[in-house]
C-alpha positions as CSV (number, residue, x, y, z in Angstrom):
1,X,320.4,63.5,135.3
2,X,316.8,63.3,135.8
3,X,314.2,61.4,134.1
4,X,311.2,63.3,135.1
5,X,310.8,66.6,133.0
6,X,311.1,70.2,134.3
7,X,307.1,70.6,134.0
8,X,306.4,67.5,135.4
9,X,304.2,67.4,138.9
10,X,306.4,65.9,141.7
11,X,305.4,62.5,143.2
12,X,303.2,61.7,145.5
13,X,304.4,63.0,149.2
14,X,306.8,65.4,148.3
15,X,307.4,68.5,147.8
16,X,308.8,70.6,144.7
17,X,312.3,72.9,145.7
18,X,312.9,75.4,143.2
19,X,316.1,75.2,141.7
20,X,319.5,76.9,142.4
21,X,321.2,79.6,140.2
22,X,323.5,76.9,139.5
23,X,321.4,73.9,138.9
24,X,319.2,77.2,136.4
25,X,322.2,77.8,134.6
26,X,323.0,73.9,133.8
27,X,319.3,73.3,132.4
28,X,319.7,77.1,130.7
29,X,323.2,75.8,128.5
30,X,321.8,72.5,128.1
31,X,318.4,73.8,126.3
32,X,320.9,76.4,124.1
33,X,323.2,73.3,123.2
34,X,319.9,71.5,122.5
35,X,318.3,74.6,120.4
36,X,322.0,75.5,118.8
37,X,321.8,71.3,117.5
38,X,318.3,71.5,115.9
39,X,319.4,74.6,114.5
40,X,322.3,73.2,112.5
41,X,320.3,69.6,111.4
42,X,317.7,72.1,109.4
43,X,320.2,74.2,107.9
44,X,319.6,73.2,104.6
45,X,316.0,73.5,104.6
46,X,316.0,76.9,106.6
47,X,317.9,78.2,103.6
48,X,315.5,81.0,101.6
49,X,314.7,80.1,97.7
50,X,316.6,81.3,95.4
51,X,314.2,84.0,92.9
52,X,316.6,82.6,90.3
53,X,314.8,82.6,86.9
54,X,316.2,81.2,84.2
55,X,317.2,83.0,80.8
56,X,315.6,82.0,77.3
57,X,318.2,80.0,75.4
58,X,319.0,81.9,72.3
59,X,317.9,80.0,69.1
């Protein structure tokens, strides 16, 4: 795996290849698995609140 990003410019003297449909598809799952994670770990807080008002206790 790489340690440069995606986005970053390529070094000094060389020259950037665009990727293969196969080497697309790896970084395309990996960013869902990445996306699908976040996701989940904020699933509590992405819950909507509730409009639940409570009653008057009777007296």
């Amino acid at each position: 795996m790489s340690t440069r990003d995606r986005k970053d410019p390529p070094p000094p003297g060389t020259e950037r290849q665009p990727p293969t449909p196969a080497e697309e598809q790896k970084r395309k799952r990996h960013e869902d698995r990445n996306q699908d994670e976040a996701l989940e770990e904020t699933f509590p807080a992405s819950d909507p609140v509730s409009p639940f008002v409570p009653a008057k206790v009777p007296e």
